[in-house]
C-alpha positions in Angstrom: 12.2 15.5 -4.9 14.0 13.6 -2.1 15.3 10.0 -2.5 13.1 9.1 0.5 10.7 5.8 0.6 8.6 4.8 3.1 7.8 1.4 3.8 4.7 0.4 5.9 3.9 -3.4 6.4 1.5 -5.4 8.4 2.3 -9.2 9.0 1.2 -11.6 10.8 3.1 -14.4 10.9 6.7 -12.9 9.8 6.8 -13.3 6.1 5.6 -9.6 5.2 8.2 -8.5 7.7 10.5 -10.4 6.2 10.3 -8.9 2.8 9.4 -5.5 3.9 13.3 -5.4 5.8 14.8 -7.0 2.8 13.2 -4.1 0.0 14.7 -1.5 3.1 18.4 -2.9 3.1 17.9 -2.9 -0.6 17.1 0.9 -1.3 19.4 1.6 1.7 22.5 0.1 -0.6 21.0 2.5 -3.6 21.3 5.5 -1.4 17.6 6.2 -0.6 17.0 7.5 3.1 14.5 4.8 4.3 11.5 4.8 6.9 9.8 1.9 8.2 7.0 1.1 9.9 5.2 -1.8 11.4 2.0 -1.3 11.2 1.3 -3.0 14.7 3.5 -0.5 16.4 2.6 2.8 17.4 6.0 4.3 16.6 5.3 6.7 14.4 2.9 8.6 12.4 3.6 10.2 9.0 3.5 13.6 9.1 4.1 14.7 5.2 3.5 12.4 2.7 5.2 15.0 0.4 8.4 14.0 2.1 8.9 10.7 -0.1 9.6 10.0 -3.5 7.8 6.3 -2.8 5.8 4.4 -0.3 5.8 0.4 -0.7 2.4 -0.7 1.2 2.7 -4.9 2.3 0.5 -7.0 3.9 0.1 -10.8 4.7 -3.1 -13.0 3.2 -4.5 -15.1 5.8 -7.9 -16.5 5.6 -7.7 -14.5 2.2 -7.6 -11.0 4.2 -5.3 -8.3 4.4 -3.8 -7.8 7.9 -6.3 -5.0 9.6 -3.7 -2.8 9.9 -2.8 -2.2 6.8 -6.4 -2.1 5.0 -7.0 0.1 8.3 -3.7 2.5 6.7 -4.5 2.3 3.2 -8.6 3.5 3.7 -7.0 6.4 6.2 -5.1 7.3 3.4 -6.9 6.7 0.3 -7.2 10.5 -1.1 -3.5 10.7 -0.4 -2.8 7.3 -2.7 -5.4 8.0 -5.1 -4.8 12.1 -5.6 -1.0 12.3 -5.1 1.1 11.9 -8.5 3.9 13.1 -6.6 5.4 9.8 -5.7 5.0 6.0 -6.6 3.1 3.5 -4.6 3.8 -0.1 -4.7 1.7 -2.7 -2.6 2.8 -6.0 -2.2 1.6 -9.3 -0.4 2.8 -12.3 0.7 0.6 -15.4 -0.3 -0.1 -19.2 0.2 -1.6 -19.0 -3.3 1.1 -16.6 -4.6 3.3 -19.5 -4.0 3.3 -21.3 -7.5 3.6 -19.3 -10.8 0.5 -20.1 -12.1 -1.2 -19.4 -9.6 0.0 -15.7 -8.9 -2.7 -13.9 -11.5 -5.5 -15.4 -9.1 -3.7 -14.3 -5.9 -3.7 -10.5 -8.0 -6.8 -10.8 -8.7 -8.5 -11.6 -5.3 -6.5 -10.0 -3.1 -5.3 -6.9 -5.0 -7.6 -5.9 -7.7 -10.7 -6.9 -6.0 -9.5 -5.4 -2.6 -8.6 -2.0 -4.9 -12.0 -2.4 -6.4 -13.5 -2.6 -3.0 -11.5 0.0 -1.2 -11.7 2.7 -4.3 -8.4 2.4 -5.1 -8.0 4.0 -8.5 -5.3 2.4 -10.9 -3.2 4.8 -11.5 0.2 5.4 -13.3 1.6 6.1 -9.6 0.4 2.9 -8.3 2.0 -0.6 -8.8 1.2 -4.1 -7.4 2.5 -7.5 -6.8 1.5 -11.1 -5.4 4.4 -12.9 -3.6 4.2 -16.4 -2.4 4.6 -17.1 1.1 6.1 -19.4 3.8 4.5 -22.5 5.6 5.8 -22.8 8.6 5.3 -25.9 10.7 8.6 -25.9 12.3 9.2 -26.3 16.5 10.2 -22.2 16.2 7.0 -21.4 14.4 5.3 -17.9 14.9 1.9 -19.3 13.9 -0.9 -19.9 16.6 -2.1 -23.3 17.7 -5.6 -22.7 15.7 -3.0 -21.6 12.3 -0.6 -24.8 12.7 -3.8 -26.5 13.0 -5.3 -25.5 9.6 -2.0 -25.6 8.1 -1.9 -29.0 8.9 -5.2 -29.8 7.8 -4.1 -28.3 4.6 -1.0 -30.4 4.3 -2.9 -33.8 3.9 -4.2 -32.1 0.8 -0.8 -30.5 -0.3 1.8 -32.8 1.1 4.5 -31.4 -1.1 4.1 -27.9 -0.1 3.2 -28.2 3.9 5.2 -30.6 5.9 4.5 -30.7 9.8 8.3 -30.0 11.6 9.9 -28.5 8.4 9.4 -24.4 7.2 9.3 -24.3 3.7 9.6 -20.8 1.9 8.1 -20.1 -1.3 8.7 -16.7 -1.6 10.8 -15.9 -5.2 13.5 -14.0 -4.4 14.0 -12.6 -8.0 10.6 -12.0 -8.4 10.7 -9.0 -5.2 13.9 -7.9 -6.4 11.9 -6.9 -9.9 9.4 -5.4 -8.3 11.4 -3.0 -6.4 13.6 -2.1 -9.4 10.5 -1.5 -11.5 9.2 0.6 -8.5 12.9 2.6 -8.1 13.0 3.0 -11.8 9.6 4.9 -11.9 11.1 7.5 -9.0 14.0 7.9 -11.3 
């Protein structure tokens, strides 16, 4: 089996991006040969699945949806996911509500285990999954739309410690992506 990973992302805002080119420098400095793809793009298609030991799926929440891309991938692809033990899956997301701790079992639970349920994603022993929090971004280089910066400032009168208008605050945990992707490496190994 080659030490190949492919990485496919959809993101709206930046966030997913963000984490999906992190988790590539990361296997790149453990040796694996890396592909990435942005869902958006029409770069590249995948022609073998077969030709990776891994594929880490990751998607943005917004208005509690996956990007379209990426549910668009993952229902393309659902025999392959479901049906091939030959490599490991991980899918990730980036998440308002995956922000606080105690709140990341409710962000797995709506918009990974429901979604899977939805989808007919079977739970397999090839198939891993994580929440990670996000970023609010109300800063003057801000990649949201005017209707986004709008809600998210709505948002911020109820969560003023979290959402500040002219500030980007990241509450993505670091840590918690970097023990995701060695759990994920360790089950290639």
């Amino acid at each position: 089996m080659s030490k190949k990973i492919l990485i496919v992302y959809g993101s709206r805002w930046g966030s997913t991006e963000e984490i999906s080119n992190k988790l590539k420098q990361q296997l790149e400095e453990k040796k694996y040969e890396v592909d990435i793809i942005d869902l958006k793009s029409k770069q590249k298609q995948i022609s073998n699945f077969n030709d990776y030991s891994g594929i880490l799926i990751g998607t943005g929440i917004s208005i509690g949806k996956w990007t379209k891309h990426v549910k668009k991938f993952v229902t393309k692809n659902m025999n392959v996911i479901n049906n091939n033990k030959n490599f490991i899956v991980g899918i990730f997301l980036s998440s308002g509500l995956a922000s606080e701790q105690e709140k990341r079992d409710e962000a797995i639970e709506k918009f990974i285990l429901n979604k899977f349920e939805k989808m007919g994603i079977n739970l397999g022993d090839n198939i891993m999954y994580d929440a990670f929090g996000g970023v609010y971004d109300l800063s003057e280089t801000t990649k949201l739309s005017g209707l986004m910066q709008k809600m998210l400032k709505m948002a911020g009168k109820e969560d003023p410690e979290h959402i500040v208008v002219g500030e980007r605050k990241d509450f993505r945990d670091w840590d918690q992506i970097n023990n995701f992707l060695e759990k994920f490496v360790s089950k290639i190994q």
